[in-house]
C-alpha positions in Angstrom: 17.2 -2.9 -5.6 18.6 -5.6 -2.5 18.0 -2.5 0.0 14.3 -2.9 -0.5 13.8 -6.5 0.6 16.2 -6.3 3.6 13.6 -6.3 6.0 12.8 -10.0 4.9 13.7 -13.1 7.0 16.4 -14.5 5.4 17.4 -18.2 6.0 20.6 -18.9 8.3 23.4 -21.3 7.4 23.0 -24.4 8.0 19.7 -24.4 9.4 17.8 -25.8 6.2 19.0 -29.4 6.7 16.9 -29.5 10.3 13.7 -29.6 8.4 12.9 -33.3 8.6 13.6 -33.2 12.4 10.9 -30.5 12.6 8.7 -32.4 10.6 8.5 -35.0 13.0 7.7 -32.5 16.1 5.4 -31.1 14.0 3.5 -34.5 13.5 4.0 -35.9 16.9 2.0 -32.6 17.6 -0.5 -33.5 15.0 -1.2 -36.8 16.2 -1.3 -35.9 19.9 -3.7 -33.7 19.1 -5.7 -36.0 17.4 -5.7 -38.6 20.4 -7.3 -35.6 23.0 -10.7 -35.6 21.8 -10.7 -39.1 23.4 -8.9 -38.7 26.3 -11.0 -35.5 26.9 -15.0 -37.9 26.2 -13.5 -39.9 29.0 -12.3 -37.8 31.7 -13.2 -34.3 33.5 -10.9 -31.7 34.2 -10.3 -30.4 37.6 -12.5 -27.4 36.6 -15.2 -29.6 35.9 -15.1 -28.9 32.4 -14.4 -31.7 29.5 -10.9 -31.5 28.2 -12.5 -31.2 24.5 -15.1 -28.4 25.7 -12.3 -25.7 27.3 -11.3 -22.8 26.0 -7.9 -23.5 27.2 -6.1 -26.6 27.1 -4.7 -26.4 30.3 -8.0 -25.2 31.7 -8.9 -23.3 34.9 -5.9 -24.2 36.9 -7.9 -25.5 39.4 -9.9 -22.1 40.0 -6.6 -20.4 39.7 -7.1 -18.9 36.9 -10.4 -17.0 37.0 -9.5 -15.7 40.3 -6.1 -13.9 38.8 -8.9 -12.8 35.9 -11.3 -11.5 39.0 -8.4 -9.8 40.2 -7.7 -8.0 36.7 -4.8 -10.5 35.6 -5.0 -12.5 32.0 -2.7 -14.7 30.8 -2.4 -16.2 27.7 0.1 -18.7 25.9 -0.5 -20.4 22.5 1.6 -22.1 19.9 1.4 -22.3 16.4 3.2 -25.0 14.2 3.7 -25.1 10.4 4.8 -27.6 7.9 5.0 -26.3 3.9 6.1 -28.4 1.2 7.3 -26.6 -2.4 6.0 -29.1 -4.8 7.0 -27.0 -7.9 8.4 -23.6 -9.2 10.1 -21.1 -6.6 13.8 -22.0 -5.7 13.6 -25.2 -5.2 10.6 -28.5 -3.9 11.3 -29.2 -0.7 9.8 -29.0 3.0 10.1 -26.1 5.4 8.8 -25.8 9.4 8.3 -22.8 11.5 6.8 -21.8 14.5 5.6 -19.2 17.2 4.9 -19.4 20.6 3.5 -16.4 21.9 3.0 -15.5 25.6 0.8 -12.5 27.0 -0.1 -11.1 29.7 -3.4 -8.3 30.0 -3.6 -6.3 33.3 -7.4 -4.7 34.3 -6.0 -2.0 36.2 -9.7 -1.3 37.5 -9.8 -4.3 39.2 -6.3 -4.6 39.7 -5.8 -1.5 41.7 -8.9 0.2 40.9 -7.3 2.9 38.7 -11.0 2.9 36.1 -10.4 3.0 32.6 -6.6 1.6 32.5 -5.3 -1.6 31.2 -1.9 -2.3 30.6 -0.9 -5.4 28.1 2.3 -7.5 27.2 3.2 -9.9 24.8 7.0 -11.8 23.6 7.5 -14.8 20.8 9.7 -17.3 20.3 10.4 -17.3 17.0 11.1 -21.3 15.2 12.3 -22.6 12.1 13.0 -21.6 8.6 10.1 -20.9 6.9 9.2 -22.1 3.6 9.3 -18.7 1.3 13.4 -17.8 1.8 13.7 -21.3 1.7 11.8 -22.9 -1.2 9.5 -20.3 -2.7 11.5 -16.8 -2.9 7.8 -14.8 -2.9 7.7 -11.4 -2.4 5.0 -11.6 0.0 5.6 -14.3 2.6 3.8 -17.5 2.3 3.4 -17.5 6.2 2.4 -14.6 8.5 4.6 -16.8 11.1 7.8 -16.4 8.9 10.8 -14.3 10.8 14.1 -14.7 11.7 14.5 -17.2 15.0 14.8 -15.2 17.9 13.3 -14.3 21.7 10.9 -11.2 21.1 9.4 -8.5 22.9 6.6 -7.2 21.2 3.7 -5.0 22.7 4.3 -3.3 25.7 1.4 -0.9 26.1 -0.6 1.6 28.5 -4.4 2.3 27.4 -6.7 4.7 29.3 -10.4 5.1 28.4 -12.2 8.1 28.9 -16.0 9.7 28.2 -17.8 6.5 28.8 -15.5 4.0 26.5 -15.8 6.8 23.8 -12.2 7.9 23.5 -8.5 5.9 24.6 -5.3 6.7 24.2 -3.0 4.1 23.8 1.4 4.5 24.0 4.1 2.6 24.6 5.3 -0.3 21.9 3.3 -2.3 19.3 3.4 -3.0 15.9 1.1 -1.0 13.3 -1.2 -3.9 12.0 -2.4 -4.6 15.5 -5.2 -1.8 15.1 -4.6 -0.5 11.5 -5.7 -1.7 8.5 -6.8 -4.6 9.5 -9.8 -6.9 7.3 -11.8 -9.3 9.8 -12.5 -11.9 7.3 -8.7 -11.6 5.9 -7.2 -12.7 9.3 -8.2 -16.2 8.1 -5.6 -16.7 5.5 -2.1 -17.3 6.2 -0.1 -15.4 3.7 1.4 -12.6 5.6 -0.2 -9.9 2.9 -3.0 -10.5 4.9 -2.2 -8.8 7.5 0.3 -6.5 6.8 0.5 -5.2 3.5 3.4 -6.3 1.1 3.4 -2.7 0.0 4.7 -1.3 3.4 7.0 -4.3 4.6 9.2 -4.0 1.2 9.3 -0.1 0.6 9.7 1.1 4.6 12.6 1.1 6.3 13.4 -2.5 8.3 9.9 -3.7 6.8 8.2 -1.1 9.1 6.5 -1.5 12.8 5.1 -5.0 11.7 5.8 -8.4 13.5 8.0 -9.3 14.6 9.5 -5.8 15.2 7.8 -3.5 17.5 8.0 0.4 18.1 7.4 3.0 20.4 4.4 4.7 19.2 1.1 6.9 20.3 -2.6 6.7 19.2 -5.8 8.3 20.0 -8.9 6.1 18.5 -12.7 8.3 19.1 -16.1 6.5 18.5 -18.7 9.3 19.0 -21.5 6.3 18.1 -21.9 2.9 16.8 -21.1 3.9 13.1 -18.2 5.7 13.0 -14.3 5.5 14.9 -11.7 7.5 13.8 -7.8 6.5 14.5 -4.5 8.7 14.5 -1.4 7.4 15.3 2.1 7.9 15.5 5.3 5.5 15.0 8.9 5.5 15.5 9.4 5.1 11.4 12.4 2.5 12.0 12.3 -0.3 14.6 15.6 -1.5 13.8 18.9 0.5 14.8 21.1 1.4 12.4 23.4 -0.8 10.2 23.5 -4.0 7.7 22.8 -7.3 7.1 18.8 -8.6 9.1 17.1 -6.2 10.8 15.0 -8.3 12.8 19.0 -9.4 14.4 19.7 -5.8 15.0 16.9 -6.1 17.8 17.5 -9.3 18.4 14.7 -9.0 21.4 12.7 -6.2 21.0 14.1 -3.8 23.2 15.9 -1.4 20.6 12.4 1.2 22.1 14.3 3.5 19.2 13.0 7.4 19.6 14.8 9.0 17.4 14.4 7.7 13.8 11.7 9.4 11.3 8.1 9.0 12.2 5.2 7.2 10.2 1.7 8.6 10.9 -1.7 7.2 10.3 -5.2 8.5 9.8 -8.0 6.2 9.4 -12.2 6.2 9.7 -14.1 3.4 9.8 -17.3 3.2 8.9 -19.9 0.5 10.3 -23.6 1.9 9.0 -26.4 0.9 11.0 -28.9 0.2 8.4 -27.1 -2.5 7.0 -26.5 -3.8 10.1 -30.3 -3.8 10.4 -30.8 -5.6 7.7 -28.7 -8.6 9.0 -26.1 -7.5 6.3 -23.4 -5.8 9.0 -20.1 -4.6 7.0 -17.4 -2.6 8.0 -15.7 0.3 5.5 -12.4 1.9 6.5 -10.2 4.6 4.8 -6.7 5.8 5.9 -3.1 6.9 4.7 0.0 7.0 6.6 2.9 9.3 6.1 6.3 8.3 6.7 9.4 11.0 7.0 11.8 10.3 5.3 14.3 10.1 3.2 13.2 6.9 0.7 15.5 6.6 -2.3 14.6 7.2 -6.5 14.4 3.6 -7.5 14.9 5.0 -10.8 17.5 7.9 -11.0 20.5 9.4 -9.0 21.1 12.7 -7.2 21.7 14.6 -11.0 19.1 12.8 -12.5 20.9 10.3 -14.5 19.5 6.5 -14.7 20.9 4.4 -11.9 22.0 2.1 -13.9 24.3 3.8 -16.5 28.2 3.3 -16.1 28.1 7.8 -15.8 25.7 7.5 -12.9 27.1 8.4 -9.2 25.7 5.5 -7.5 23.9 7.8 -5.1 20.1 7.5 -5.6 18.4 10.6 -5.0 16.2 10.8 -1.6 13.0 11.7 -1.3 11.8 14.0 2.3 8.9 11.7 2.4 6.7 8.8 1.4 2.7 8.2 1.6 -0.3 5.6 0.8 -3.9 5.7 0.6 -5.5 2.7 1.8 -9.3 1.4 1.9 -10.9 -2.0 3.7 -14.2 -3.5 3.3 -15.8 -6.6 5.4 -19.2 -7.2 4.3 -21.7 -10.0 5.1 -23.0 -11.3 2.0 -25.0 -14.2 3.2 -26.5 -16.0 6.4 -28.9 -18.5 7.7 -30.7 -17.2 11.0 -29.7 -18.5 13.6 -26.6 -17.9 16.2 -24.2 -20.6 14.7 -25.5 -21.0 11.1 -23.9 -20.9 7.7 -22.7 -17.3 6.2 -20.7 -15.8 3.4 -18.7 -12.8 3.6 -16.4 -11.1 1.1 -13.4 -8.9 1.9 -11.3 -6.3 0.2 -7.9 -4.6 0.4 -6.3 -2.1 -1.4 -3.0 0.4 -1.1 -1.3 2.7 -3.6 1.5 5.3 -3.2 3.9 7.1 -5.5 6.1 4.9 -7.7 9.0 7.6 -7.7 9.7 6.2 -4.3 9.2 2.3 -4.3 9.8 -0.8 -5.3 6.0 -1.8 -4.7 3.3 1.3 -5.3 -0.1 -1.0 -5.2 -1.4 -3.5 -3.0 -4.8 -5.2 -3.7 -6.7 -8.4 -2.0 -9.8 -9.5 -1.6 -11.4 -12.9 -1.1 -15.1 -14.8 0.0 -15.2 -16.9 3.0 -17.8 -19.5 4.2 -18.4 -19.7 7.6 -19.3 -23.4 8.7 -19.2 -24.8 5.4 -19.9 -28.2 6.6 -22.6 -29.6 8.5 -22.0 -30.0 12.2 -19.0 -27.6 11.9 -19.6 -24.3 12.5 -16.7 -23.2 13.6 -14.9 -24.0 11.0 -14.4 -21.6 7.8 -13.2 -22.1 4.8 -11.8 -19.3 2.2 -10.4 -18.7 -1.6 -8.9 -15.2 -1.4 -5.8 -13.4 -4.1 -3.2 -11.0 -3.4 -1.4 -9.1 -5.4 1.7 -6.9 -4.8 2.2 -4.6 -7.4 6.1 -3.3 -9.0 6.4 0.4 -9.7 6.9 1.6 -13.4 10.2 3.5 -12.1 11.4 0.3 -10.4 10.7 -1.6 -13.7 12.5 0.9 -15.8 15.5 0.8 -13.6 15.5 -3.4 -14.7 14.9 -2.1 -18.4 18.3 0.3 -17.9 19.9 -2.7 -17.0 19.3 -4.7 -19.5 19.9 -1.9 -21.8 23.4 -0.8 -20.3 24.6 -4.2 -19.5 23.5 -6.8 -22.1 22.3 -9.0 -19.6 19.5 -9.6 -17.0 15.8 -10.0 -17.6 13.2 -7.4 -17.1 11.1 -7.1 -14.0 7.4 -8.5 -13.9 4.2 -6.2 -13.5 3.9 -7.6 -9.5 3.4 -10.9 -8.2 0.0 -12.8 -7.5 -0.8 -15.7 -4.9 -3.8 -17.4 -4.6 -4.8 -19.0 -1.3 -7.2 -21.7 -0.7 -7.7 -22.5 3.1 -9.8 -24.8 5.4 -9.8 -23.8 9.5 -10.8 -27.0 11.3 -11.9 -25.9 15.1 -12.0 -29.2 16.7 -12.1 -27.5 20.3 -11.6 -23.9 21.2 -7.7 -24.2 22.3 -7.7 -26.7 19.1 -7.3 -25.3 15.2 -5.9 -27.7 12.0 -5.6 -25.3 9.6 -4.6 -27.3 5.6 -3.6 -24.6 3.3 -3.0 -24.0 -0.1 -0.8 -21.4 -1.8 -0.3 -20.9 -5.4 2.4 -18.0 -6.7 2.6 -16.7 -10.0 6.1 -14.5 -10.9 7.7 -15.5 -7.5 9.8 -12.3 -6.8 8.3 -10.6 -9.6 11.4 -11.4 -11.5 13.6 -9.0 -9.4 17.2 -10.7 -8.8 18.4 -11.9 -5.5 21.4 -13.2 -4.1 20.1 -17.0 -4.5 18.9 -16.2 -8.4 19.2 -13.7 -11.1 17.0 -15.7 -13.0 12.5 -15.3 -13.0 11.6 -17.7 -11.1 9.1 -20.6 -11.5 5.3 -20.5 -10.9 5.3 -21.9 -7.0 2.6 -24.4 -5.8 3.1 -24.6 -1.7 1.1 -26.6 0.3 1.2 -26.5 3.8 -0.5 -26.8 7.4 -0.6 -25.2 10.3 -1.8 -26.5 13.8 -2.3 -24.0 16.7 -2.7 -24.7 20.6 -3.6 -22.3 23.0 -2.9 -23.1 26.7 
């Protein structure tokens, strides 16, 4: 079952015993943060605006900026810092830092060069640290959406051209599949990576799939004939990694692989935003989609003559399936809200995936969660959230741990899927300033699946953790 979680980030030798020297960066960045709301009360910026008022930290560049934006250019750097402590359960208690800095660059080819409708748009990382679920927690579903292997990244790398009054774009070139797809509005507050890609996908697909941090070559058409409805279709290069063994996110090191000829992954998905309820001051969003990937995807269960995997008479081969598929469905929906333009609300969210079990490891994916927009007088910005995901283990997958247990003597059968429950607070103290505390709580780490670090079920995990983001 190991080929199914190679498209995880896996810890490097040797690099676990840096985590106390990242701690301190991380804090000196905590506590220099904490000293700019002063410095910004006492002084202006060249652009005239308070330091603690900006949407940047480095501001305007003394006009410069706004006039590259006039003239169709957008750039855009931000870094996020994390800091997770295991304090029970998982591998081992212990401390773990990561980080991302992320560099972009947006291009308004109407004003740029007066080509009407076109934007081009770039993006790269630089991927830090260890993060704290190879490390510590050995989840299924990555404690941070940060977590990858370290490395200098490529990522998008896109044309878009809009036609029939904004109604219809076509977009090509490279990005990964949860920038557009899927994707839950009130979700993208959490930090678990199920989030925003769903666990489902980055354990059965090949490499993890077109998900951060690996990019692919890929097509889509998106048409919104009103306010109420858009529809979606796109196409992906079904493998961003070239061929071969051992991490996947090493065998394109930097994002440049731009791989054409691997198996494709298709999506489909409508969204659905009615009016009325909109009306109402209830706005919600509904979306429904599948993707189909080519294949082949291998039996979890059985090999090419149909006998169990795991007897001593079976080949070793698993037989290979020409395809795999999943139905998916999203809601947002406002729940709650005091008039006004910066007043209290509550929203609810939901996420759910399913797909064959004869095929792979995971076959269901379900989230959901309330948030509670400025929860705190004099903060609305800030948002606070309790949300659960849950990544599901196929019955054949299961049965294959039952066969071993039965033909060996030995091992211990697989869970039903593994649950985390996450319990957030995002602190805006200035638009280019977010302390974000976070809570994580894991029941049947690795759904009891073996790995190289443990044969054995692991622990109940409780991770707590914080993560501070800067954009400049």
């Amino acid at each position: 079952m190991g080929a199914h979680l190679q498209g995880r980030a896996r810890p490097r030798a040797g690099r676990g015993r840096h985590w106390r020297r990242r701690l301190r960066v991380f804090l000196a960045l905590v506590v220099g943060a904490a000293g700019a709301p002063a410095a910004g009360l006492a002084q202006t910026a060249s652009d005239g605006a308070n330091l603690w008022q900006r949407d940047t930290l480095t501001g305007d560049w003394g006009g410069l900026r706004s006039r590259l934006a006039n003239a169709g250019l957008t750039f855009a750097l931000q870094q996020q810092s994390e800091y997770w402590v295991n304090t029970v359960g998982g591998f081992s208690r212990g401390g773990a830092a990561d980080g991302l800095l992320t560099a972009s660059l947006s291009v308004d080819l109407d004003k740029a060069v007066g080509w009407q409708g076109g934007s081009v748009f770039a993006s790269g990382f630089q991927i830090e640290g260890v993060g704290p679920t190879p490390l510590r927690v050995g989840a299924l579903q990555l404690i941070s959406s940060l977590e990858a292997t370290e490395s200098t990244k490529l990522y998008d790398l896109w044309f878009e051209q809009q036609l029939f009054a904004g109604k219809f774009s076509l977009r090509f070139g490279q990005e990964g599949v949860n920038d557009e797809l899927m994707l839950s509005q009130n979700a993208a507050l959490y930090l678990n990576s199920s989030f925003g890609f769903p666990p489902l996908m980055a354990l059965d697909l090949p490499s993890g799939g077109p998900n951060y941090p690996l990019a692919t070559p890929f097509v889509r058409a998106r048409y919104q004939p009103d306010s109420q409805i858009t529809l979606i279709a796109a196409v992906f290069n079904g493998d961003p990694a070239p061929p071969g063994t051992g991490d996947p996110q090493l065998r394109d090191r930097h994002g440049t692989a731009f791989r054409l000829d691997d198996h494709t992954l298709s999506f489909a998905e409508l969204w659905y935003a009615p009016d009325f309820m909109a009306a109402r001051q209830m706005p919600a969003t509904y979306k429904l989609g599948m993707w189909v990937a080519t294949g082949p995807f291998a039996d979890p269960l059985r090999d090419t003559q149909g006998v169990p995997l795991a007897a001593p008479s079976s080949s070793g081969i698993a037989f290979q399936h020409a395809t795999d598929h999943a139905f998916y469905a999203v809601v947002d929906q406002l729940l709650w809200k005091k008039p006004g333009a910066d007043a209290p609300s509550v929203s609810v969210f939901l996420q759910a995936m399913t797909a064959p079990a004869d095929r792979n490891l995971s076959n269901l994916f379900v989230a959901g969660g309330f948030n509670w927009n400025g929860p705190l007088p004099g903060r609305s910005k800030d948002a606070a959230g309790l949300a659960v995901t849950y990544a599901g283990i196929g019955n054949a997958a299961r049965q294959f741990g039952e066969d071993v247990i039965f033909y060996t003597g030995s091992g211990s059968p697989y869970s039903a899927g593994e649950t985390i429950v996450e319990a957030t607070y995002r602190a805006q103290f200035a638009p280019w300033l977010i302390l974000q505390p976070d809570l994580q709580y894991v029941v049947n780490p690795g759904a009891g699946i073996p790995t190289p670090r443990s044969s054995a079920p692991l622990k109940n995990a409780l991770v707590i953790g914080t993560r501070l983001t800067i954009t400049f």
